[in-house]
DSSP file (Angstrom, degrees, kcal/mol; ACC not computed):
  #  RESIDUE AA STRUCTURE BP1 BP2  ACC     N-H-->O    O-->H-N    N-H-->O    O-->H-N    TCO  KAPPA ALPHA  PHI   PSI    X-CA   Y-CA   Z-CA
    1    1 A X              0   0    0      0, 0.0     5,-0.1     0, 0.0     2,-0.1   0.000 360.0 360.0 360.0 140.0  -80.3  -44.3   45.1
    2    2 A X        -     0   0    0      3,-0.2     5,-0.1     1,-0.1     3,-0.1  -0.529 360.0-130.9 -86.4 152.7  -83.3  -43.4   47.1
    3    3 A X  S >> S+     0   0    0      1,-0.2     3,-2.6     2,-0.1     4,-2.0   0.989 108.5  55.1 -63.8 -58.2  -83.1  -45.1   50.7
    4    4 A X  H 3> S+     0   0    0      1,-0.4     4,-3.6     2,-0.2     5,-0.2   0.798 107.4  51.0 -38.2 -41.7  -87.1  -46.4   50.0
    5    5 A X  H 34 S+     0   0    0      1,-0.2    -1,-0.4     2,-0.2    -3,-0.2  -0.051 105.1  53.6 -94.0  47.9  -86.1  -48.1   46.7
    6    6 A X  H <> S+     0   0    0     -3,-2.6     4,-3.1    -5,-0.1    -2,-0.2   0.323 108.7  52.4-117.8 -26.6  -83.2  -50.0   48.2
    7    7 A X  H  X S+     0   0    0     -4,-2.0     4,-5.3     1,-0.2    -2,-0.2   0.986 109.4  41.9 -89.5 -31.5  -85.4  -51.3   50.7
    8    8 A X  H  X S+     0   0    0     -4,-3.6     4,-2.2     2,-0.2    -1,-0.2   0.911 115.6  53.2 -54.2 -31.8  -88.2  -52.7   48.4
    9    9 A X  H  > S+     0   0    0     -5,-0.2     4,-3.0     2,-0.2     5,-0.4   0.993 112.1  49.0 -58.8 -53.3  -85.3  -54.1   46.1
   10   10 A X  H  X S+     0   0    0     -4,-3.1     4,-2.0     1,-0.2     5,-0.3   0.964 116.6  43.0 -58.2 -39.4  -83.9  -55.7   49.6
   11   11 A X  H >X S+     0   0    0     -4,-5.3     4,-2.4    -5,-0.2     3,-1.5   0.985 110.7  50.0 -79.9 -40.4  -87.1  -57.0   50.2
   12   12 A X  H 3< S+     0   0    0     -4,-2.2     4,-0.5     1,-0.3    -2,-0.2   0.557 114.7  44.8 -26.0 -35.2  -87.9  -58.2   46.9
   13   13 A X  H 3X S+     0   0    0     -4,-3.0     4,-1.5     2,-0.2    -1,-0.3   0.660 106.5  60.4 -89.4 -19.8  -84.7  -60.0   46.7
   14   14 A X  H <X S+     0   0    0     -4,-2.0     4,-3.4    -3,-1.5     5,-0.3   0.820 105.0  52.8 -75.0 -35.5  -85.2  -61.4   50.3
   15   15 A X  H  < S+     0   0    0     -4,-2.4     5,-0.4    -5,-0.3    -1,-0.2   0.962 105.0  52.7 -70.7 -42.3  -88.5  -63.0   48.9
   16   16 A X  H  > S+     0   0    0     -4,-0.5     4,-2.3    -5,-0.4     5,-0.2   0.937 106.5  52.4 -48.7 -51.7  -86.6  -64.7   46.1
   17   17 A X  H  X S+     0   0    0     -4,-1.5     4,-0.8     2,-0.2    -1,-0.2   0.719 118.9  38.2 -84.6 -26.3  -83.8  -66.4   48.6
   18   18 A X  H >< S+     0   0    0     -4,-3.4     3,-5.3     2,-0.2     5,-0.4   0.689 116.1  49.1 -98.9 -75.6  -86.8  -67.9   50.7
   19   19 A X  H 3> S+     0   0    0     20,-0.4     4,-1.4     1,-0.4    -2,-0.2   0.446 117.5  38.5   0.4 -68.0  -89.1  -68.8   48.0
   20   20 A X  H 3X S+     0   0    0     -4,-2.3     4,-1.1    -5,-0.4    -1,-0.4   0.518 108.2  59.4 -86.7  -5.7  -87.0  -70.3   46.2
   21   21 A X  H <X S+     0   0    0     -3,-5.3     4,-5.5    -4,-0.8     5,-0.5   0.951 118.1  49.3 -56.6 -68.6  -84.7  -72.2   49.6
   22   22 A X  H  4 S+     0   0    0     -4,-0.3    -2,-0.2     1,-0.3    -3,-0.1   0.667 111.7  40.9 -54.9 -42.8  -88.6  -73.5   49.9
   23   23 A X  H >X S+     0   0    0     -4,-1.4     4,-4.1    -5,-0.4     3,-1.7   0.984 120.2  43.9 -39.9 -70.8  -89.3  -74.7   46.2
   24   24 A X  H 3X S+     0   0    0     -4,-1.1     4,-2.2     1,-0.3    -2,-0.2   0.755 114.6  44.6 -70.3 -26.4  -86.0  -76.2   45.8
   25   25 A X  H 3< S+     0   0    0     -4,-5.5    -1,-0.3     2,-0.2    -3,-0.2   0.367 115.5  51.7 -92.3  15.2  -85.7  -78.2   49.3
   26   26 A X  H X>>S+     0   0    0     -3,-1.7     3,-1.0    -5,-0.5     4,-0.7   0.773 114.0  42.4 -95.4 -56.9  -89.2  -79.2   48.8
   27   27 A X  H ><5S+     0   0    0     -4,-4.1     3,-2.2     1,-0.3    -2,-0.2   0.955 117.5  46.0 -36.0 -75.9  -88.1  -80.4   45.2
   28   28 A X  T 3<5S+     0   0    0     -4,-2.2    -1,-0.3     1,-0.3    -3,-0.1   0.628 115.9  46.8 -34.0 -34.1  -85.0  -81.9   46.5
   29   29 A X  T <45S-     0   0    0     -3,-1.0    -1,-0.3     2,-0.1    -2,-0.2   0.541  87.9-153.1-111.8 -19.2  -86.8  -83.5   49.4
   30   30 A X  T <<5S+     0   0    0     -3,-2.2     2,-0.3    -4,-0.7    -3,-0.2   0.578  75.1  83.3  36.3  28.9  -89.7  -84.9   47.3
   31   31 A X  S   <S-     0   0    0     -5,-0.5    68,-0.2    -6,-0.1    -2,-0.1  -0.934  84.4-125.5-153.6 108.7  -91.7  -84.7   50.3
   32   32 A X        -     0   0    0     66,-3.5     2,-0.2    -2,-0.3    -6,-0.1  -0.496  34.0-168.9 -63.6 126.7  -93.7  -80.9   51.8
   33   33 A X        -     0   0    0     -2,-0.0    57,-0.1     1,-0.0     5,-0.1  -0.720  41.1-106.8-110.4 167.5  -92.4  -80.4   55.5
   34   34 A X  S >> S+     0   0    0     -2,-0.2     4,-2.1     2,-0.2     3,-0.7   0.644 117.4  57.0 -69.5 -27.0  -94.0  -78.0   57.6
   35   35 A X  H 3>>S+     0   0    0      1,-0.3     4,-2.2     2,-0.2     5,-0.6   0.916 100.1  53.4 -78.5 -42.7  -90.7  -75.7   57.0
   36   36 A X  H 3>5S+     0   0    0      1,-0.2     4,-0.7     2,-0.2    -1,-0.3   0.746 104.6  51.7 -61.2   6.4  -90.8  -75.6   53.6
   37   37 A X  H <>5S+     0   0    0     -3,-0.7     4,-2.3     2,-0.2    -1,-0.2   0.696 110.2  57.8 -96.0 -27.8  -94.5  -74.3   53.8
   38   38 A X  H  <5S+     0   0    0     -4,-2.1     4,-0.4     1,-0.2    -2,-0.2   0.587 106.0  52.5 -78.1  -2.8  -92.7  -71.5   56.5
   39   39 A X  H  X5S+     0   0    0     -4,-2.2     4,-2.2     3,-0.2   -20,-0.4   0.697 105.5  47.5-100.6 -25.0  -90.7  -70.7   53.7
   40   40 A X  H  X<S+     0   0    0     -4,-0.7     4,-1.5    -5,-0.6    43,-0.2   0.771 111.4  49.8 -58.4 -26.2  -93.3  -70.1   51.3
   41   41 A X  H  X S+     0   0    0     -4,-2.3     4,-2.7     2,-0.2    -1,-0.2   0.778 115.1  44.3 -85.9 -30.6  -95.2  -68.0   53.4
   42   42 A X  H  >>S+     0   0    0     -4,-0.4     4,-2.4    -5,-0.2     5,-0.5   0.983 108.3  57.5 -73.8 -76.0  -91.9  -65.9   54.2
   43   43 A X  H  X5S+     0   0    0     -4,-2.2     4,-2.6     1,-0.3    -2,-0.2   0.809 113.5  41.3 -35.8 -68.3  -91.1  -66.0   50.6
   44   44 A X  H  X5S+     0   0    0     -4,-1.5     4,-2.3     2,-0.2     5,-0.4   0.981 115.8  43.8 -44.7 -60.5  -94.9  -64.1   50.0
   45   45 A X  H  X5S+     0   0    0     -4,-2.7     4,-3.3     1,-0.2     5,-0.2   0.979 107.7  58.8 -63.5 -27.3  -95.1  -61.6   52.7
   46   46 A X  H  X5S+     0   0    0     -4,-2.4     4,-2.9     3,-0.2    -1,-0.2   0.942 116.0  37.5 -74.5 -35.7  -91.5  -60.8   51.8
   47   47 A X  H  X<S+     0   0    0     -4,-2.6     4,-1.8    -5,-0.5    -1,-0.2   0.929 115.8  50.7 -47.1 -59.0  -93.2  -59.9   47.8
   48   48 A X  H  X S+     0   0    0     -4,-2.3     4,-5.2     2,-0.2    -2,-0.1   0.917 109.4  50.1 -38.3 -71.6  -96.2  -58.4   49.0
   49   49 A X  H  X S+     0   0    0     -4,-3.3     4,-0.6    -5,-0.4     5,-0.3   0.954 119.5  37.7 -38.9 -71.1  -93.9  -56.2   51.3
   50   50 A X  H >X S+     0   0    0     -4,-2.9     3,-3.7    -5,-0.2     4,-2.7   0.868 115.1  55.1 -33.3 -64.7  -91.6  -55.2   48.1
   51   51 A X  H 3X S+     0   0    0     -4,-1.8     4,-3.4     1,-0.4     5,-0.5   0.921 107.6  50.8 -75.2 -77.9  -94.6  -55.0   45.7
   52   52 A X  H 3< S+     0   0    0     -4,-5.2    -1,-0.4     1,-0.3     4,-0.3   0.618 107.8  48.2 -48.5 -13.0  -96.0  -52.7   48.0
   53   53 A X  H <X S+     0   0    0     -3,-3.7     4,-1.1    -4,-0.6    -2,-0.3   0.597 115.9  48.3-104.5 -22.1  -92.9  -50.1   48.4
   54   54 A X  H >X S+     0   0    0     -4,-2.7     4,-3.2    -5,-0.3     3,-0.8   0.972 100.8  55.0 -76.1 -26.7  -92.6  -50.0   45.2
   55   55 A X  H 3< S+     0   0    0     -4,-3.4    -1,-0.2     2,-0.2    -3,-0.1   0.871 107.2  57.0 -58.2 -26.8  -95.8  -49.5   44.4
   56   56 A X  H 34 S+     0   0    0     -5,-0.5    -1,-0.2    -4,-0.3    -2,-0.2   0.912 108.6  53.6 -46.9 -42.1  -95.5  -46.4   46.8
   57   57 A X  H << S+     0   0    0     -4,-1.1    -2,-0.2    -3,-0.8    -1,-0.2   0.879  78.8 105.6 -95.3 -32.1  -93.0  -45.4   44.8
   58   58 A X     <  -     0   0    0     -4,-3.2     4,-0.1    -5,-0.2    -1,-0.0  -0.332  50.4-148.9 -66.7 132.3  -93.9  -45.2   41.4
   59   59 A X        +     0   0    0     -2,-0.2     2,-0.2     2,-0.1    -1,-0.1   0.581  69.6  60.5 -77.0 -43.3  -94.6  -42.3   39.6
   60   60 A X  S    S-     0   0    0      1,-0.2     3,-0.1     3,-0.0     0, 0.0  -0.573  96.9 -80.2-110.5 168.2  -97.2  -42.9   36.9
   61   61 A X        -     0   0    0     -2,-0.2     2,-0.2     1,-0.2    -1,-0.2  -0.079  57.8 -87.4 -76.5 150.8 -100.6  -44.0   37.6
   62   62 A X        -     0   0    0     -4,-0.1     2,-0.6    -3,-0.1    -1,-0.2  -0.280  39.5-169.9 -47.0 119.7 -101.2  -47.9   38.3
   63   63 A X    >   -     0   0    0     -2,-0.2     3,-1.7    -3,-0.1     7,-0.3  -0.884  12.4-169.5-134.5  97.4 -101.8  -49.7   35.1
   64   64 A X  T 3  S+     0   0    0     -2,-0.6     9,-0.2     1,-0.2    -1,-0.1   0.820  90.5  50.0 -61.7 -35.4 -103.1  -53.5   35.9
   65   65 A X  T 3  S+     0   0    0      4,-0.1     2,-0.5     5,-0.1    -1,-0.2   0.367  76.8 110.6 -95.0   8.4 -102.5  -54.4   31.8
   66   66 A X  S <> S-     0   0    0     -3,-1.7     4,-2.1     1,-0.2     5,-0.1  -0.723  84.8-121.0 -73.2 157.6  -99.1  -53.1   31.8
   67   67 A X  H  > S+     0   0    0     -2,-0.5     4,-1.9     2,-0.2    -1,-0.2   0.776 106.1  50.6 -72.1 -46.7  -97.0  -56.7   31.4
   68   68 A X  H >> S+     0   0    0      2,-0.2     4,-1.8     3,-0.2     3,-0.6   0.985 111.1  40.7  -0.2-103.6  -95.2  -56.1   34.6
   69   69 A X  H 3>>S+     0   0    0      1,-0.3     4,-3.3     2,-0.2     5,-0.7   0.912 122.6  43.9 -40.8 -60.3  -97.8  -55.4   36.9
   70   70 A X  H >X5S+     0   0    0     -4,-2.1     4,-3.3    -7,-0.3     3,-0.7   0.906 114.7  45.9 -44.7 -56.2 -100.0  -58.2   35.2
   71   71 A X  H <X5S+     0   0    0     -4,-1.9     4,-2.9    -3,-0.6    -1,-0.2   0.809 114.1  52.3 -71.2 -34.1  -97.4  -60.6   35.0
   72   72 A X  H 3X5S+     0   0    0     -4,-1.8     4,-2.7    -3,-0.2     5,-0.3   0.884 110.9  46.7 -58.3 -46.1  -96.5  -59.5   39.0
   73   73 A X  H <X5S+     0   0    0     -4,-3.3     4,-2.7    -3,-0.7     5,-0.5   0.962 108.1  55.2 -83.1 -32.9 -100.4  -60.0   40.5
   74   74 A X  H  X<S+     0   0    0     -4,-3.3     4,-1.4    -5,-0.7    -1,-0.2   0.995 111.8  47.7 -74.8 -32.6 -100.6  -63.4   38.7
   75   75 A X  H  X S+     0   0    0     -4,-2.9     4,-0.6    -5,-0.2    -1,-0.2   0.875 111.8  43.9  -1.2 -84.0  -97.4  -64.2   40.7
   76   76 A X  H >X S+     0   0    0     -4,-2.7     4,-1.6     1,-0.3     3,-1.0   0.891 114.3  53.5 -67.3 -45.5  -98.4  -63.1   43.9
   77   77 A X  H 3X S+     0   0    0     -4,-2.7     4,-1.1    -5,-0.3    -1,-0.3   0.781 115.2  40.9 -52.9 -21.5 -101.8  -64.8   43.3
   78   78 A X  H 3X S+     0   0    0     -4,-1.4     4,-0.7    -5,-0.5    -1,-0.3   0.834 106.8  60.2 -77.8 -34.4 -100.0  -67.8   42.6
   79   79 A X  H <X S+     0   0    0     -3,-1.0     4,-1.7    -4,-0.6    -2,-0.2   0.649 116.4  37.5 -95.6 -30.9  -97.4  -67.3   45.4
   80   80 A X  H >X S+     0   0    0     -4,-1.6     4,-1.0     2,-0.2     3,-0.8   0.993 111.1  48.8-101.8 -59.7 -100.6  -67.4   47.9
   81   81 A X  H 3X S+     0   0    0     -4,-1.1     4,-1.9     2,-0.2    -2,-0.2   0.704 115.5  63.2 -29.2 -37.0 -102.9  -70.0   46.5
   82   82 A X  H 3X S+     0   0    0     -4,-0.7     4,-1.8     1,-0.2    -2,-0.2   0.932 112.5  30.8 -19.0 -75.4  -98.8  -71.8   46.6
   83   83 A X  H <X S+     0   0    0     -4,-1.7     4,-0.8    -3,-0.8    -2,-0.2   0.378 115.2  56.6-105.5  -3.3  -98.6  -71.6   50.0
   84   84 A X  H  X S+     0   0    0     -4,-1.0     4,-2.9     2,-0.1     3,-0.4   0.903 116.8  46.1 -67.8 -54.9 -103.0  -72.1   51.3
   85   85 A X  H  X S+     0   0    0     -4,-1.9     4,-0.7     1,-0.3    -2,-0.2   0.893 115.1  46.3 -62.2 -49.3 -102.7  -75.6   49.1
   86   86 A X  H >X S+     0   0    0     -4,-1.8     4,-4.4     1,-0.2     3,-2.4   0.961 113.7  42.7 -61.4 -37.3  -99.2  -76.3   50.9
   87   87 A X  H 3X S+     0   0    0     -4,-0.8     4,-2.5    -3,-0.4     5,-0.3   0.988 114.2  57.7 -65.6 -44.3 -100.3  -75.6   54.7
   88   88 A X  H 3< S+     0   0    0     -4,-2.9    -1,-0.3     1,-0.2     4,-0.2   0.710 110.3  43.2 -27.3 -21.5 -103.5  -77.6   53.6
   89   89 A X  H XX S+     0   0    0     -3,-2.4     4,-4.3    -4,-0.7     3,-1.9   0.926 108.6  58.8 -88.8 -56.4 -101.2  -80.5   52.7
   90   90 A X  H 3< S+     0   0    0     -4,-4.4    -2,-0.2     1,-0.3    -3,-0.1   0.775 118.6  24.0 -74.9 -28.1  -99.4  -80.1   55.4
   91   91 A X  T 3< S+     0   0    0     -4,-2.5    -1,-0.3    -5,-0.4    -2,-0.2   0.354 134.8  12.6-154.8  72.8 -102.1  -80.6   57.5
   92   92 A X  T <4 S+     0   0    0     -3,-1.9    -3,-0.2    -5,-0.3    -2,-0.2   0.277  94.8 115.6-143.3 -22.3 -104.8  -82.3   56.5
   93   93 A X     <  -     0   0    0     -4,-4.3     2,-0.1    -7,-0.2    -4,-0.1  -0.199  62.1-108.5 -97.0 163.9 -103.4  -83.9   53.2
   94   94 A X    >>> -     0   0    0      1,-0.1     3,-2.4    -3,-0.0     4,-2.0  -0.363  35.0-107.3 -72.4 132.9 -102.7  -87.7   52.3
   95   95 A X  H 3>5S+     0   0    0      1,-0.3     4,-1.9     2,-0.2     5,-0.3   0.793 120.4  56.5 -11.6 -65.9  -99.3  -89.0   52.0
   96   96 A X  H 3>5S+     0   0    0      2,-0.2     4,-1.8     1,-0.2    -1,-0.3   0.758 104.0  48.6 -38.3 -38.8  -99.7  -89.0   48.4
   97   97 A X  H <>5S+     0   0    0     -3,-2.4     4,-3.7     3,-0.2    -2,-0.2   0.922 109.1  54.3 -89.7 -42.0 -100.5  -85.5   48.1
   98   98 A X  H  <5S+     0   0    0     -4,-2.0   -66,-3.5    -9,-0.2     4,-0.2   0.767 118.1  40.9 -51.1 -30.9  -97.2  -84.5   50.6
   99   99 A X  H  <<S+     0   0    0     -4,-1.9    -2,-0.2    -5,-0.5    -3,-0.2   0.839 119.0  42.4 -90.5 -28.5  -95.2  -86.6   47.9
  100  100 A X  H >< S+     0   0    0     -4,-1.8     3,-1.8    -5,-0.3     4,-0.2   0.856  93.7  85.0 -56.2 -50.5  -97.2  -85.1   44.7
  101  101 A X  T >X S+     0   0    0     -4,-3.7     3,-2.7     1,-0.2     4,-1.5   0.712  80.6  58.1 -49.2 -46.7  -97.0  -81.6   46.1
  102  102 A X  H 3> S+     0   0    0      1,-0.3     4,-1.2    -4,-0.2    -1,-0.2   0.784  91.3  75.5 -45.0 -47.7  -93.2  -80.9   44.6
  103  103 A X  H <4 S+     0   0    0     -3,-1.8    -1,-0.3     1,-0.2     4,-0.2   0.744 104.6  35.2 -34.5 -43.4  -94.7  -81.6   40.8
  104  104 A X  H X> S+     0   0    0     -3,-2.7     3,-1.7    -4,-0.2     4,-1.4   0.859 101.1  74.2 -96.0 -28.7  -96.4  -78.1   40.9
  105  105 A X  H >X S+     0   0    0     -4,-1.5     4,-2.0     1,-0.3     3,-0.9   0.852  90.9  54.6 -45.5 -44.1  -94.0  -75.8   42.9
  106  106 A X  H 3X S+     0   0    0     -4,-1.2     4,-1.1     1,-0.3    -1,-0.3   0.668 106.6  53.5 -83.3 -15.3  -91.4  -75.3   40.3
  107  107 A X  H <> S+     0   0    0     -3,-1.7     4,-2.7    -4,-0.2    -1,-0.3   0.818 107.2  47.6 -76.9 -34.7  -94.1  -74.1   37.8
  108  108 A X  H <X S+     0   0    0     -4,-1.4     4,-3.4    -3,-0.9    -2,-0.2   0.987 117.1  57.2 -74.8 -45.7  -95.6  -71.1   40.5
  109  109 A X  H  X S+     0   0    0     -4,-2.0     4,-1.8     1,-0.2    -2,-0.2   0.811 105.3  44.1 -24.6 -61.0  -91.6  -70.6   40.6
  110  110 A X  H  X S+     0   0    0     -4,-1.1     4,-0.9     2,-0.2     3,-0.3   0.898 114.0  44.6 -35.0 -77.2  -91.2  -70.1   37.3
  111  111 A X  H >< S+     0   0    0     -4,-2.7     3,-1.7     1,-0.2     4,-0.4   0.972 113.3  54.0 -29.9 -62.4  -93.8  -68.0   36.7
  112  112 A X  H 3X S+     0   0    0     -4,-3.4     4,-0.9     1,-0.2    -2,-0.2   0.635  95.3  65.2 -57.4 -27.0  -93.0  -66.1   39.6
  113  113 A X  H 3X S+     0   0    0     -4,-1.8     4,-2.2    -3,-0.3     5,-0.6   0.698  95.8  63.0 -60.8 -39.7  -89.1  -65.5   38.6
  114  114 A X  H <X S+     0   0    0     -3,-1.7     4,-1.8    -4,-0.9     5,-0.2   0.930 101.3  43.9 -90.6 -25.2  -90.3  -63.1   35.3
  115  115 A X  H >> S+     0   0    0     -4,-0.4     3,-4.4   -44,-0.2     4,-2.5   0.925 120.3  52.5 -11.2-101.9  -92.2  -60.0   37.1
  116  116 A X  H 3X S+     0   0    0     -4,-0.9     4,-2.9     1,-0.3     5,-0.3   0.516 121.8  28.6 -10.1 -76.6  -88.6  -60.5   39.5
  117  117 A X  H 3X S+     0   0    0     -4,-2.2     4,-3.3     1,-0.3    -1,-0.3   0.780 118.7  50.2 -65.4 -22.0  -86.4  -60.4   36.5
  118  118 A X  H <X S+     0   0    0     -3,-4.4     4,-1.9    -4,-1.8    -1,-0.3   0.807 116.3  55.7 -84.9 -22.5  -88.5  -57.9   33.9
  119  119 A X  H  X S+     0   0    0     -4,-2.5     4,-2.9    -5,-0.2     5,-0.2   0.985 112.6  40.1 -53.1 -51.4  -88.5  -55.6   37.6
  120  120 A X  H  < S+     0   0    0     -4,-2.9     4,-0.4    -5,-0.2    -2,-0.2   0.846 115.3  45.6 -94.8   0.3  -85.1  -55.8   37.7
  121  121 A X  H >X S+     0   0    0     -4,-3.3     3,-2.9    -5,-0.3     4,-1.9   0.992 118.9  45.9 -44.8 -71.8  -84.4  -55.2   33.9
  122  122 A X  H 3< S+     0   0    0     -4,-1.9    -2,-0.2     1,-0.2    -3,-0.1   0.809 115.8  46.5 -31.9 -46.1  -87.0  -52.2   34.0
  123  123 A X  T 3< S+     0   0    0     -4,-2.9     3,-0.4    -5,-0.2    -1,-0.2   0.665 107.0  55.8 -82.5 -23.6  -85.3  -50.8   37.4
  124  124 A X  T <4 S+     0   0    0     -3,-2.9    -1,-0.2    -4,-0.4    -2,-0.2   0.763 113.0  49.1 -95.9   0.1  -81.4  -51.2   35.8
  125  125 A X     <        0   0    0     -4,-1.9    -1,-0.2     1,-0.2    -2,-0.1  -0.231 360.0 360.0-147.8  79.9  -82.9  -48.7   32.6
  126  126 A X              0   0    0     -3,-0.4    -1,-0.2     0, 0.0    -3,-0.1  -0.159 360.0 360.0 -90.1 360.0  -84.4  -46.0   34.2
């Protein structure tokens, strides 16, 4: 296994384990803290970072409409618009909106989980 794809896989999986700590103790917690917004933001750069060594690494030309890659940018677009709205909550936003906030996460999750899993389908048959 080439050294380069072990580390975008490491980051790429490093992004799941905070993302999702940040979802799910935000869920659990029914209340956005200021950590769980540090874990969203970790959770993204740690995506970005993968997204970007792999992209290094792949062989055939960039193709935005392939179902991967699409399904990957609306992610990461998701994953950031995710985490502006949260720090926004966190400070500036209404009580209500710190207790509301939980309602939407598990859906950019969601999303965000099938790029992850059709990457590592795609990546175990090559």
């Amino acid at each position: 296994m080439q050294f380069n794809f072990l580390i975008s896989v490491v980051l790429i999986t490093l992004a799941l384990i905070f993302y999702s700590i940040g979802i799910w103790a935000e869920r659990i917690s029914k209340y956005l803290k200021p950590r769980h917004v540090i874990f969203f933001w970790s959770g993204f750069i740690f995506d970005v970072s993968g997204t970007y060594a792999m992209h290094k690494l792949a062989t055939n030309s960039f193709n935005i409409f392939e179902p991967h890659t699409l399904t990957g940018q609306i992610a990461l677009w998701l994953m950031l618009i995710h985490a502006i709205w949260a720090t926004y909550v966190v400070l500036r936003g209404s009580e209500k909106a710190h207790r509301e906030f939980h309602k939407y996460s598990l859906g950019v999750w969601t999303i965000w989980l099938v790029p992850y899993f059709t990457g590592m389908f795609l990546a175990m048959n090559r």
